[in-house]
MARBA-3410 file (N, C-alpha, C, O; in Angstrom, 1 decimal):
219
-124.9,16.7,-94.8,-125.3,17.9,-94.1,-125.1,19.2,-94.8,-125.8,20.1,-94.8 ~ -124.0,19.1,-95.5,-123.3,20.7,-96.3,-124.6,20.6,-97.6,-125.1,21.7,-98.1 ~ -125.0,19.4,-98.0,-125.7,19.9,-99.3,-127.3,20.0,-98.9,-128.1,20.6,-99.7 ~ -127.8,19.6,-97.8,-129.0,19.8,-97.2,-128.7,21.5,-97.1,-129.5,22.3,-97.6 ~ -127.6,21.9,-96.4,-127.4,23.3,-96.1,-127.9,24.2,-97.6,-128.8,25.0,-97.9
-127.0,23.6,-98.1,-126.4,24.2,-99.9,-127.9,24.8,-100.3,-128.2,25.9,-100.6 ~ -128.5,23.6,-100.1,-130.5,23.2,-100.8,-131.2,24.3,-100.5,-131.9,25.0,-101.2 ~ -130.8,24.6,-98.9,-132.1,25.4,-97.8,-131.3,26.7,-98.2,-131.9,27.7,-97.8 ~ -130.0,27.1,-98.9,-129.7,28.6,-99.0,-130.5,28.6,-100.5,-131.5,29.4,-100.5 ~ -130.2,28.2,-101.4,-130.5,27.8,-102.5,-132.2,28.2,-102.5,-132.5,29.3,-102.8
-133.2,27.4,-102.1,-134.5,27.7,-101.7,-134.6,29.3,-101.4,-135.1,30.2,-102.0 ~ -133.9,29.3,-100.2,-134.5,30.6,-99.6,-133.9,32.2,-100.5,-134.5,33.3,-100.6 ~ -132.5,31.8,-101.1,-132.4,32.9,-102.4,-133.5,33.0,-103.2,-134.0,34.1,-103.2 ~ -134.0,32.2,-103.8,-135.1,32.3,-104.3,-135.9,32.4,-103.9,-136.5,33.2,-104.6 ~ -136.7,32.2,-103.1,-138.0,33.1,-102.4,-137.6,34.9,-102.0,-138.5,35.8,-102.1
-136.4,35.2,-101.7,-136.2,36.4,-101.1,-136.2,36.8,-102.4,-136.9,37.8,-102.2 ~ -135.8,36.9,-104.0,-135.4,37.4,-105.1,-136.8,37.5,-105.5,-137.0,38.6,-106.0 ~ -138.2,36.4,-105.3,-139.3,36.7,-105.7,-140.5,37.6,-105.2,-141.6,37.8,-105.6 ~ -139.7,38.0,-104.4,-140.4,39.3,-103.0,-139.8,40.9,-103.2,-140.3,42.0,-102.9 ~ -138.7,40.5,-103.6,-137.6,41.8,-103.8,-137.6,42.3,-105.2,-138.0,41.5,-106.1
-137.2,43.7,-105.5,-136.9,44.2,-106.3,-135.2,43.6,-107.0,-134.9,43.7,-108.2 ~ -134.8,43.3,-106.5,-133.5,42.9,-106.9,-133.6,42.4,-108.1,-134.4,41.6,-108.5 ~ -132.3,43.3,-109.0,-132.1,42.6,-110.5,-131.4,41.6,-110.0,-130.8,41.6,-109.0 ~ -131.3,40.3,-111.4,-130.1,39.7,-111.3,-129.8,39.3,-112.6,-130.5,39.2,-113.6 ~ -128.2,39.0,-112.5,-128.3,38.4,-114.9,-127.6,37.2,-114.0,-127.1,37.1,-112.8
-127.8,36.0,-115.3,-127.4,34.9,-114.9,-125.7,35.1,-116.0,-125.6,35.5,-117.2 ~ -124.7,34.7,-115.3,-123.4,35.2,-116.3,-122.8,33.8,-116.4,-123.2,33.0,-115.6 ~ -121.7,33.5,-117.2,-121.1,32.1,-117.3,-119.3,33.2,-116.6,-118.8,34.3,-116.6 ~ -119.0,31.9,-116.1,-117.6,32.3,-115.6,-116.6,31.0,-116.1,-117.1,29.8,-116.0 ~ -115.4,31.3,-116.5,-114.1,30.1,-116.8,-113.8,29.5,-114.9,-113.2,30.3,-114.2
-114.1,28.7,-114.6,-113.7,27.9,-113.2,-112.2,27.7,-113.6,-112.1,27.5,-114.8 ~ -111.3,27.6,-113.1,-109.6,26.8,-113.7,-109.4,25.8,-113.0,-109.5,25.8,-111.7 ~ -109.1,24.7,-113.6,-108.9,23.5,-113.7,-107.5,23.2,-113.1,-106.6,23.9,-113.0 ~ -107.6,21.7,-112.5,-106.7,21.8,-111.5,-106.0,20.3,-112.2,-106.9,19.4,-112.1 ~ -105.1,20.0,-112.6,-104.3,18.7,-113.0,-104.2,17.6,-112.2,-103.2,17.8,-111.6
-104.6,16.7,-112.0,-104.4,15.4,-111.6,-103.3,15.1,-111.7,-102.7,14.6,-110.7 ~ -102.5,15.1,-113.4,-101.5,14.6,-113.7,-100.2,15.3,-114.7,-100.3,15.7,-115.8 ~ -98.7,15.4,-113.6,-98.0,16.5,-114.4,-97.6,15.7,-115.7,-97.0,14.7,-115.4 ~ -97.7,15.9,-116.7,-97.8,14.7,-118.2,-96.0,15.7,-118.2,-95.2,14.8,-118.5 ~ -95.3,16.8,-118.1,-94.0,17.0,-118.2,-93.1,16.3,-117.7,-91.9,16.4,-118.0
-93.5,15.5,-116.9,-92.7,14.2,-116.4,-92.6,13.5,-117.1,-91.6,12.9,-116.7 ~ -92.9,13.1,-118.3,-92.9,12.1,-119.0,-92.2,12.2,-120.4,-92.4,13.4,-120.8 ~ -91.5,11.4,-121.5,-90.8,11.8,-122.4,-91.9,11.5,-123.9,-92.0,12.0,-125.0 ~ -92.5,10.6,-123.1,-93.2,9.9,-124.4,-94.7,9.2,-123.5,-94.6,9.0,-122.3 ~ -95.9,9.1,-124.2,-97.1,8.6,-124.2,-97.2,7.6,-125.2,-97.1,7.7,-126.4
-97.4,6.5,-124.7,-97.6,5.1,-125.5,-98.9,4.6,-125.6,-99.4,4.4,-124.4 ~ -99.7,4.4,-126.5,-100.9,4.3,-126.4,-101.1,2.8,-127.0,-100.7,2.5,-128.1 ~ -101.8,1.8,-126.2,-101.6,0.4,-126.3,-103.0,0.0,-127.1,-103.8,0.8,-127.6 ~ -103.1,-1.0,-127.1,-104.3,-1.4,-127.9,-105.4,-1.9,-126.7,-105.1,-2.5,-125.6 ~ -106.4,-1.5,-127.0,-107.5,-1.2,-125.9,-108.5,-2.7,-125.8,-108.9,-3.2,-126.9
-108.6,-3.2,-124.8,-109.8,-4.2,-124.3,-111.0,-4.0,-124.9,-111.9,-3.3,-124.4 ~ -111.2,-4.6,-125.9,-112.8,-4.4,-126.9,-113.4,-6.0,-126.4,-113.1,-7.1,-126.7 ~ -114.5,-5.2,-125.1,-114.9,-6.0,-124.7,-116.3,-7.2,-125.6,-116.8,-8.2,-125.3 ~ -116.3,-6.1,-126.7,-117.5,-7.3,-127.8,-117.3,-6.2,-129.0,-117.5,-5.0,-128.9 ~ -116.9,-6.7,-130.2,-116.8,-6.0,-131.5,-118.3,-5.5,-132.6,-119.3,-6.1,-133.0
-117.9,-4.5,-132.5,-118.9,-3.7,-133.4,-118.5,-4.0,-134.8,-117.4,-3.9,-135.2 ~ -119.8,-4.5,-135.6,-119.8,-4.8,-136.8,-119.4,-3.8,-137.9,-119.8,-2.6,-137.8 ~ -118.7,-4.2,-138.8,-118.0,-3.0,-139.3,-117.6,-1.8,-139.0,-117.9,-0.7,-139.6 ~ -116.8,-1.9,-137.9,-116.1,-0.4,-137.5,-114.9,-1.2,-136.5,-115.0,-2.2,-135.7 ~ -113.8,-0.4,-136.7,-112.5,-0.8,-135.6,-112.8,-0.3,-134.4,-112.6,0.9,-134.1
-113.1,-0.8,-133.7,-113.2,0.6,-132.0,-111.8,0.8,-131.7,-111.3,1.9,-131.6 ~ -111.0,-1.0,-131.7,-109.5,-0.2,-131.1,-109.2,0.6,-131.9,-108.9,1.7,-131.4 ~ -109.0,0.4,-133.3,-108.0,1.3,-134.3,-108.8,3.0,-133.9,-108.2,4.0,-133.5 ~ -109.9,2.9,-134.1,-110.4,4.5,-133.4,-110.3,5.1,-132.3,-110.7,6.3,-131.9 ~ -109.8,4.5,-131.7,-109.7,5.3,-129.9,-108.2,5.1,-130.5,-107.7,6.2,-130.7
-107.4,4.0,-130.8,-105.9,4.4,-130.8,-105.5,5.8,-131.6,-104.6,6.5,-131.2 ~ -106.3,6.2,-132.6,-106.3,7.3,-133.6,-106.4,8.3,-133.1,-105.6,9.2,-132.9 ~ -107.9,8.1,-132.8,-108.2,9.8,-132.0,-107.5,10.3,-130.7,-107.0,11.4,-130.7 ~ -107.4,9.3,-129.4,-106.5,9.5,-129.0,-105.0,10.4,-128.8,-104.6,11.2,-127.9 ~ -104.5,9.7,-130.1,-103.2,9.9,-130.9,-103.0,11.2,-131.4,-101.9,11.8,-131.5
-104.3,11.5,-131.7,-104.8,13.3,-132.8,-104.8,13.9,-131.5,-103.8,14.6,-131.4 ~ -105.7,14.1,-130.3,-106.0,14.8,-129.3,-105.2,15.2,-128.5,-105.2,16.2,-127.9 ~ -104.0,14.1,-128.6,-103.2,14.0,-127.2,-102.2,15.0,-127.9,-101.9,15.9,-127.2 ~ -101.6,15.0,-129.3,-100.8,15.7,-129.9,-100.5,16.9,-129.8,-99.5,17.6,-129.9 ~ -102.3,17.3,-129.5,-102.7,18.8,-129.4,-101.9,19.3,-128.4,-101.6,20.5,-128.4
-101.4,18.5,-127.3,-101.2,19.0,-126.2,-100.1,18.3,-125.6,-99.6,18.9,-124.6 ~ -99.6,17.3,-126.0,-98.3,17.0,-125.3,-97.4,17.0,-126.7,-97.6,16.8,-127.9 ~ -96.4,17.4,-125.8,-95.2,17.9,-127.4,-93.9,16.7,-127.6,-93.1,16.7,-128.5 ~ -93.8,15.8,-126.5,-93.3,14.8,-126.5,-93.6,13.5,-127.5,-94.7,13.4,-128.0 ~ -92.7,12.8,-127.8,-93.5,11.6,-128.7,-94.8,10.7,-128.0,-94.9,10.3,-126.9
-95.6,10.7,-129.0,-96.4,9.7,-128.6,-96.4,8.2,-130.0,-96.2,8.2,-131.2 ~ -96.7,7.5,-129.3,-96.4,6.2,-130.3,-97.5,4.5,-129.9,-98.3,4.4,-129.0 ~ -97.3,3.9,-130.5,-98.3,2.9,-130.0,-97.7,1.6,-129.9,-96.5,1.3,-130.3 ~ -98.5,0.8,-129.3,-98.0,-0.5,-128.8,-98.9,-1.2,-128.8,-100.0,-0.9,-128.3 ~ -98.6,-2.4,-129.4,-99.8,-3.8,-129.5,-100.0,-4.7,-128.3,-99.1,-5.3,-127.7
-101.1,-4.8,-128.0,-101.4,-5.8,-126.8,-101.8,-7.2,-127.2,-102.3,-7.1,-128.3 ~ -101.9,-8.8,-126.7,-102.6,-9.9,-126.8,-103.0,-9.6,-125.3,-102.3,-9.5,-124.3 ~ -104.2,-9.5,-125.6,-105.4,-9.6,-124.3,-105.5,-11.0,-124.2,-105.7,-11.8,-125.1 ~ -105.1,-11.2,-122.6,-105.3,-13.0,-122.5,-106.5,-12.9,-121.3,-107.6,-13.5,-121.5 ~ -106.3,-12.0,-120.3,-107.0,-11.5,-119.3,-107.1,-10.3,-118.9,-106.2,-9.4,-119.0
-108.9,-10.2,-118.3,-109.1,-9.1,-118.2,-108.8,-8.3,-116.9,-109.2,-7.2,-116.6 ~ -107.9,-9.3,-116.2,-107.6,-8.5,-115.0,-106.3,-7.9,-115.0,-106.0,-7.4,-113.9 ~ -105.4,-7.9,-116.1,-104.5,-7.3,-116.3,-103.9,-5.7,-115.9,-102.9,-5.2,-115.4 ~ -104.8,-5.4,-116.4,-104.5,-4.0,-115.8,-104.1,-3.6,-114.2,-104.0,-2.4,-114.0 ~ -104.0,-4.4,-113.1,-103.8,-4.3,-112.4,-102.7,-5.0,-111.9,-102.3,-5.0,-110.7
-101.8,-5.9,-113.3,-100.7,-6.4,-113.4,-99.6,-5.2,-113.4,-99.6,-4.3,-114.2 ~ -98.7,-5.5,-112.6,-97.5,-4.3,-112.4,-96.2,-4.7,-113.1,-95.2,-4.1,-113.6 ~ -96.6,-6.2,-112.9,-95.2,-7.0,-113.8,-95.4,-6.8,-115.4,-94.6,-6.5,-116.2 ~ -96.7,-6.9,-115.5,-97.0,-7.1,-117.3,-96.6,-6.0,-118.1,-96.3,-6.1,-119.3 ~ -96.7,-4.7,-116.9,-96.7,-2.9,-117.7,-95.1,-2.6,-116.9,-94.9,-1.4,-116.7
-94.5,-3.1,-116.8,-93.2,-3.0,-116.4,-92.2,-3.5,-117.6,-91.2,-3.0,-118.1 ~ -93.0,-4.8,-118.0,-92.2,-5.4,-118.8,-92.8,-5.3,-120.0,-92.4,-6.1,-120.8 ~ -93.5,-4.6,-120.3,-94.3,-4.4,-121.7,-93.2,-3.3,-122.8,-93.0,-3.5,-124.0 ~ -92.5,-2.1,-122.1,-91.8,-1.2,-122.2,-90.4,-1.2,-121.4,-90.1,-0.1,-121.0 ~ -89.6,-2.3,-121.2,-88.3,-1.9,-120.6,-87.3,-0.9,-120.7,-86.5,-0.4,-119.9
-87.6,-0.7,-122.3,-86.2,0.5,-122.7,-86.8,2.1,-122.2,-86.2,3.1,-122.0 ~ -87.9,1.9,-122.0,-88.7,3.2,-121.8,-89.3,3.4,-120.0,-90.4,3.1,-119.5 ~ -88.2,4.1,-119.4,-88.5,4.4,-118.5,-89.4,5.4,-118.3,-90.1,5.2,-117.3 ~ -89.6,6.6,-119.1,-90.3,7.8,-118.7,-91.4,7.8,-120.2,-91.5,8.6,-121.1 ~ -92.0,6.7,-120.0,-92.9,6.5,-121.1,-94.3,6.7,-120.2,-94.3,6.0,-119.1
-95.5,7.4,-120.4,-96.8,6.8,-120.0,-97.6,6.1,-120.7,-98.1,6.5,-121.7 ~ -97.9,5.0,-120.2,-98.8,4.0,-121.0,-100.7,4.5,-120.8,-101.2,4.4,-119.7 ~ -101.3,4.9,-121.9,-102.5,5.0,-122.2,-103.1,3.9,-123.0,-102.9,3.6,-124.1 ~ -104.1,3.0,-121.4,-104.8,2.0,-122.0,-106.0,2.0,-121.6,-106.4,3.0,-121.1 ~ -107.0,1.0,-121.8,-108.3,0.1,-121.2,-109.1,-0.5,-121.9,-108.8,-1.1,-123.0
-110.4,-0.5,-121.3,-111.5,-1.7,-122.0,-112.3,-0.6,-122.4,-112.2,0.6,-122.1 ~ -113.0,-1.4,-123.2,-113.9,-0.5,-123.8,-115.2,-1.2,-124.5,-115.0,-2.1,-125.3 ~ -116.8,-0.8,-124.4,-117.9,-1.8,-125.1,-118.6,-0.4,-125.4,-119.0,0.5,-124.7 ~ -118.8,-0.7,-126.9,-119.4,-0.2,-128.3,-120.8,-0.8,-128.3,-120.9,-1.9,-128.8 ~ -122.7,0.0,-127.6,-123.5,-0.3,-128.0,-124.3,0.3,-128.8,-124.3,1.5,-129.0
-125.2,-0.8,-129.6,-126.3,0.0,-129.8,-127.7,-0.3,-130.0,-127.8,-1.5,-129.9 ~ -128.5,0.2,-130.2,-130.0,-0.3,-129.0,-131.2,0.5,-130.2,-131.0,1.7,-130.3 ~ -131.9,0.1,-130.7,-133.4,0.4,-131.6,-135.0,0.5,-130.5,-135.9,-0.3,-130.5 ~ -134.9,1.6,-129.7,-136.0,1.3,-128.7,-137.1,2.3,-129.7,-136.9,3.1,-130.6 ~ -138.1,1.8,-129.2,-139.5,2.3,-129.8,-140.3,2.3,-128.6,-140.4,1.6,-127.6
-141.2,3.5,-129.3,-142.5,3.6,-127.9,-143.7,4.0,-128.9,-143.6,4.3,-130.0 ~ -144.8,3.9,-128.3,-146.1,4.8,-129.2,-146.5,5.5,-128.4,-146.7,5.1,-127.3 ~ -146.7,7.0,-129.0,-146.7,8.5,-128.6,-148.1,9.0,-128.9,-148.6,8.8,-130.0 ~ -148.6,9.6,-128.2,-149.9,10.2,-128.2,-150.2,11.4,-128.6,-150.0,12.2,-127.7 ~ -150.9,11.9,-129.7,-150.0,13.2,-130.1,-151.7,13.9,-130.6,-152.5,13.6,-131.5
-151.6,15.2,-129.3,-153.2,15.9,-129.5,-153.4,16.8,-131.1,-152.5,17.3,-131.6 ~ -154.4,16.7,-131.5,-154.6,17.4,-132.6,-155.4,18.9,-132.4,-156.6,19.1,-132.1 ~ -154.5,19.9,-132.5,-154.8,21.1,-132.3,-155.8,21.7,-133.3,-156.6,22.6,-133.0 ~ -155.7,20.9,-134.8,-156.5,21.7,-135.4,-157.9,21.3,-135.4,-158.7,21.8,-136.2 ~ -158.4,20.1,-134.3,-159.7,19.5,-134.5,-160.2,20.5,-133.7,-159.5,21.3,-133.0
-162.1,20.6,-133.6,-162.7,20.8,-133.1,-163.1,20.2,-131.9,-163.7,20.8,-131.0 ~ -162.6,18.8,-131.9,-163.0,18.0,-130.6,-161.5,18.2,-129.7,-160.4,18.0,-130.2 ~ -161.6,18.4,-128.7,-160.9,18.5,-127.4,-159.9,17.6,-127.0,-158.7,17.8,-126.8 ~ -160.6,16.0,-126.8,-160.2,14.7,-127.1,-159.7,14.1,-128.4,-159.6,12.9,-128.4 ~ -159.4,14.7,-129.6,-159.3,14.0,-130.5,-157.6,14.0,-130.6,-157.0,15.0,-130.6
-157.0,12.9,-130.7,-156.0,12.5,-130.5,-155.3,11.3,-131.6,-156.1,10.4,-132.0 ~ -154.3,11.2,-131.9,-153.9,10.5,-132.5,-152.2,9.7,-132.5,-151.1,10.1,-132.3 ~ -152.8,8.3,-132.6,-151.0,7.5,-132.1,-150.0,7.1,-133.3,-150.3,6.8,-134.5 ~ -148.7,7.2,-132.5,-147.9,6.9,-133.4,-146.6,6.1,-132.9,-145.9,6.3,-131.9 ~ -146.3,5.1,-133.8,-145.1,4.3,-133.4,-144.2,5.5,-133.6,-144.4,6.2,-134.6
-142.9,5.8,-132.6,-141.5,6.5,-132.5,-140.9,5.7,-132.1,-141.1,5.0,-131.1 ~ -139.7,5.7,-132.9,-138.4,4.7,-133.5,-137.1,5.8,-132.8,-137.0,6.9,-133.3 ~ -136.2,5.5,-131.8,-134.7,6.1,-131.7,-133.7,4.9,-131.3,-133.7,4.2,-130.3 ~ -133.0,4.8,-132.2,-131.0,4.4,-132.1,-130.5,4.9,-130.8,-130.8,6.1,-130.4 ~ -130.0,4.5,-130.4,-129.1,4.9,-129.3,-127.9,4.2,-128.8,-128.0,3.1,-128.2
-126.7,4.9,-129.0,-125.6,4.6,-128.9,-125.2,4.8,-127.6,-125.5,5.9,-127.0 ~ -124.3,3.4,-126.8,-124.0,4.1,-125.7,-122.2,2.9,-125.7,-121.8,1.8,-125.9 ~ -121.6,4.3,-125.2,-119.5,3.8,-125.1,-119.3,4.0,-124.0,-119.3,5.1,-123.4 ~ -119.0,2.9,-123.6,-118.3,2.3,-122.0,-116.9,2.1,-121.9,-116.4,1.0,-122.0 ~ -116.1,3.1,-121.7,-114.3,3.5,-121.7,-114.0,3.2,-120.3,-114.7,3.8,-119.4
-113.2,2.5,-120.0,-111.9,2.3,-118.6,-111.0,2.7,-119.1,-110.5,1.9,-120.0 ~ -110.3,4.1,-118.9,-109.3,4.4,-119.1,-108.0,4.0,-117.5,-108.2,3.9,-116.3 ~ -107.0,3.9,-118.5,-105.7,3.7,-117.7,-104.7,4.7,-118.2,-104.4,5.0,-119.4 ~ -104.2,5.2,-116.9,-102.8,5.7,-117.1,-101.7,5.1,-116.5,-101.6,5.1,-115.3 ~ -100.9,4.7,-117.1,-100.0,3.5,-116.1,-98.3,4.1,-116.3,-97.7,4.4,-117.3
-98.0,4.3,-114.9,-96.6,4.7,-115.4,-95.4,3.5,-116.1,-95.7,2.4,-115.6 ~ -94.6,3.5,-116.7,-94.1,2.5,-117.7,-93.0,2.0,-116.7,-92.3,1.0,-116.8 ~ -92.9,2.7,-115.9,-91.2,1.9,-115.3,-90.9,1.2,-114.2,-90.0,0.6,-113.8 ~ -92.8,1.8,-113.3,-93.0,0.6,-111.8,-94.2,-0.2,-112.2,-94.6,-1.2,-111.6 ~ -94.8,0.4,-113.4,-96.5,-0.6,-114.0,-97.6,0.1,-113.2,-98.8,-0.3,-113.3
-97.3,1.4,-112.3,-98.4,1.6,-111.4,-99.4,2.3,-112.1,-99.0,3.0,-113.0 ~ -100.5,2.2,-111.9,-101.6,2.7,-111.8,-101.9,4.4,-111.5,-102.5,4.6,-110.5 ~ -101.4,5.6,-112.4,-101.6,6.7,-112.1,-103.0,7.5,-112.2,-103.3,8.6,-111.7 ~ -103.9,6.8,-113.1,-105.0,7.8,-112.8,-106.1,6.4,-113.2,-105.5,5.4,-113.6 ~ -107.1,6.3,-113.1,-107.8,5.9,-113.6,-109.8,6.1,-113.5,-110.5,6.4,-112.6
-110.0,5.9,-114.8,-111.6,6.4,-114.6,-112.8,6.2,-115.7,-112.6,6.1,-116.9 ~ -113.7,6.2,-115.2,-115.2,5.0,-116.1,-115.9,5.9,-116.6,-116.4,6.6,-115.7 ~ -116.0,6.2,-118.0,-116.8,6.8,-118.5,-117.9,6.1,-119.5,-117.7,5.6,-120.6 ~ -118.7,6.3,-118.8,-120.2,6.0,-119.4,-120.9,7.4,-120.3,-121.3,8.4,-119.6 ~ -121.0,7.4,-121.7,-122.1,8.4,-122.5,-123.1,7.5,-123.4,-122.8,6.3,-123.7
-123.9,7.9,-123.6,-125.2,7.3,-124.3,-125.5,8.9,-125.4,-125.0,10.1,-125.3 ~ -126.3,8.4,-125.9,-127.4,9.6,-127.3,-128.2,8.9,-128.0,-127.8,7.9,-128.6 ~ -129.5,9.2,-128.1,-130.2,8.9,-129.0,-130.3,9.5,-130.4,-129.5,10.4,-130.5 ~ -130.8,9.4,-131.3,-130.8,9.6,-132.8,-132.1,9.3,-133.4,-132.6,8.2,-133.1 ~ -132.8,10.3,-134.2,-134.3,10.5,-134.4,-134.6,9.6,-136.0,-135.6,9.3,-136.7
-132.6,9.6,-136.2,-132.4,9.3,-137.8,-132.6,7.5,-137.4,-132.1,7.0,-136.5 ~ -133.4,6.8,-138.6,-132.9,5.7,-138.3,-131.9,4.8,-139.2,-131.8,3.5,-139.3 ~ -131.3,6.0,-139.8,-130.1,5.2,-140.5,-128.7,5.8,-140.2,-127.7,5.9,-140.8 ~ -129.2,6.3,-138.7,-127.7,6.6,-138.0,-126.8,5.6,-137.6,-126.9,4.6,-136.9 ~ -125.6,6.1,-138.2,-124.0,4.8,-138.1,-123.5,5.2,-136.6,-123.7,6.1,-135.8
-122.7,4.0,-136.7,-122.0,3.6,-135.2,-120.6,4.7,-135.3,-120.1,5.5,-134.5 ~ -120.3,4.4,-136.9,-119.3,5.8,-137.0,-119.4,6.9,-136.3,-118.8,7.3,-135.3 ~ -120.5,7.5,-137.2,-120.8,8.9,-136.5,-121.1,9.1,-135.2,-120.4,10.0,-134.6 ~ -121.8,8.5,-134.6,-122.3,8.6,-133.0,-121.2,8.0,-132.1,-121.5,8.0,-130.9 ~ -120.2,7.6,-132.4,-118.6,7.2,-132.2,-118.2,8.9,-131.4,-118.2,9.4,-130.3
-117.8,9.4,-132.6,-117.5,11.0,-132.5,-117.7,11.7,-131.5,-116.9,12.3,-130.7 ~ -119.4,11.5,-131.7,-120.1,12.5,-130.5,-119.9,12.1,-129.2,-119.7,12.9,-128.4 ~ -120.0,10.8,-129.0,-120.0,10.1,-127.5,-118.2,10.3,-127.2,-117.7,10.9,-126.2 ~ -117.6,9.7,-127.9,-115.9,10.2,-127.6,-115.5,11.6,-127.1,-115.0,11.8,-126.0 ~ -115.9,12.8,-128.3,-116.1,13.8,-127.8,-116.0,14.6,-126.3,-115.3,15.5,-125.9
-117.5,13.4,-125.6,-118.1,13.8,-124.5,-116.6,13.4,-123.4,-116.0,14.2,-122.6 ~ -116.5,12.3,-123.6,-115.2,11.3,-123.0,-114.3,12.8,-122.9,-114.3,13.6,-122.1 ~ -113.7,12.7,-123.9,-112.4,13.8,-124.0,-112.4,14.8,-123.3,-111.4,14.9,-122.6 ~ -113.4,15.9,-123.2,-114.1,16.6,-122.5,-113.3,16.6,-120.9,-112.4,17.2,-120.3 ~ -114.3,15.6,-120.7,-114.1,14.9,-119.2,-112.4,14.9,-118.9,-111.7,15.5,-118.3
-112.3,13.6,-119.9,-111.0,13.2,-119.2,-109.2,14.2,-119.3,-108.3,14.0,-118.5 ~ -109.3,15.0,-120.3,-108.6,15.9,-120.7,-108.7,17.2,-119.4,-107.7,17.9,-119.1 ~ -110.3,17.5,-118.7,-110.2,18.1,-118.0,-109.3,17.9,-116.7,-108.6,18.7,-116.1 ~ -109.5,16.8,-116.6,-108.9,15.8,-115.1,-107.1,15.7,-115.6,-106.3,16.3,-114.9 ~ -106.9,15.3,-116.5,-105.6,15.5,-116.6,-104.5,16.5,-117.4,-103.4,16.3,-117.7
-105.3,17.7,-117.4,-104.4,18.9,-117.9,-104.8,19.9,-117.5,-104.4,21.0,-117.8 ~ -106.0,19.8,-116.5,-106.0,20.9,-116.1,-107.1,22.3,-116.7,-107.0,23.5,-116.3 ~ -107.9,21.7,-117.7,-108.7,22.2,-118.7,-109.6,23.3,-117.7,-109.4,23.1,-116.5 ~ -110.5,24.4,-118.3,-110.8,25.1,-117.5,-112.1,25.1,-117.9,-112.5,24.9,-119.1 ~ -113.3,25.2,-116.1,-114.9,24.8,-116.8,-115.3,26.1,-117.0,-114.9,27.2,-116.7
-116.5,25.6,-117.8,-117.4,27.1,-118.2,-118.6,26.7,-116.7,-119.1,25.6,-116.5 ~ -118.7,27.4,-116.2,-119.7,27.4,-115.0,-120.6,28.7,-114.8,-120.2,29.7,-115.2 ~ -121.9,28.8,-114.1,-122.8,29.7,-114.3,-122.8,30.4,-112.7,-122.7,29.9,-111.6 ~ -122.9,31.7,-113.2,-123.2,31.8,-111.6,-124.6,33.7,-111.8,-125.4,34.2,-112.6 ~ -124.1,33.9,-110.8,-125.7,35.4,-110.7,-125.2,36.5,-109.7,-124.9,36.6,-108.5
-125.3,37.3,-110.9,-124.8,38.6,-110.4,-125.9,39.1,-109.4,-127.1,38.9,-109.9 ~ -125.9,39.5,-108.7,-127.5,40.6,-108.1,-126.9,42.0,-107.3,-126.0,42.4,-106.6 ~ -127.9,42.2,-107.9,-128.2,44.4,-107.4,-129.1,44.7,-107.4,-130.1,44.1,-107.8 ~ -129.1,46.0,-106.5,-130.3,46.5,-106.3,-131.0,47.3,-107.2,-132.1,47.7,-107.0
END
């Protein structure tokens, strides 16, 4: 009901702005970001070896998310962070309380950063129809096979507290990109799609602040 509402104000600003003299500028505003999770509670961040649900040829995904990770989180928690090796036996683990209790016993105020994670990538092609402006004929037209790569990283992140195994945040991040190159690597497009992850998930748990748009108007 509130976004039916939201819609019909939304509509009718704009018809009244196209009738009216009213200026308006479109401006970006900082929104402030609200923490999910106080990370000062904690002494240390342990970052475990991640669920690679199907391996990408020539490239580590765990060793790269354990890394970057490791680089990002540094930026911002001043406590140690450190890593921990996993044997993935099952995938339903993560929801094991005994497993993340006893994975870390000396470490009571440790947070454990884990999950699954699938590395794709995909060669789609279409043929494109593309008008010729410099002909004389109206209709004259010409086709073309187009070739794009497209990478897409499927992250379950886990935040698990170390000393009851529980489950403190958790969340699914799906990004995709296409690529016009077609000798684009899984490396590189790694980056950008991670990137996007970080973004997100960094906002949710520290509190990060959005850039959001909003409109000034006067008469």
């Amino acid at each position: 009901m509130i976004k039916k509402i939201n819609i019909a104000f939304l509509l009718a600003l704009i018809i009244h702005l196209s009738c009216t003299s009213l200026n308006y500028w479109k401006v970006k505003v900082e929104l402030p970001g609200i923490a999910t999770l106080n990370l000062d509670q904690f002494k240390e961040v342990v970052i475990s070896d991640f669920l690679v649900e199907k391996e990408t040829k020539d490239f580590n995904l765990n060793q790269e998310l354990i890394d970057y990770f490791s680089a990002e989180l540094g930026k911002h928690f001043k406590e140690k962070i450190t890593t921990k090796e996993i044997t993935w036996d099952k995938e339903d683990i993560f929801q094991k309380e005994d497993f993340w209790k006893n994975l870390l016993p000396e470490s009571n105020e440790a947070l454990i950063l884990t999950g699954s994670v699938q590395y794709t990538e995909e060669v789609r092609k279409a043929i494109l129809e593309e008008y010729s402006k410099r002909s004389q004929e109206p209709f004259t037209s010409k086709k073309g096979l187009a070739q794009r790569k497209f990478y897409t990283l499927i992250l379950h992140l886990y935040l698990i507290k170390a000393k009851t195994g529980e489950i403190l945040y958790k969340r699914d991040f799906k990004e995709s990109k296409g690529y016009k190159n077609p000798n684009q690597t899984a490396n590189f497009a790694f980056f950008d799609l991670i990137e996007m992850v970080r973004v997100k998930f960094f906002r949710n748990i520290l509190g990060k602040d959005k850039v959001d748009q909003r409109y000034l108007i006067s008469d």
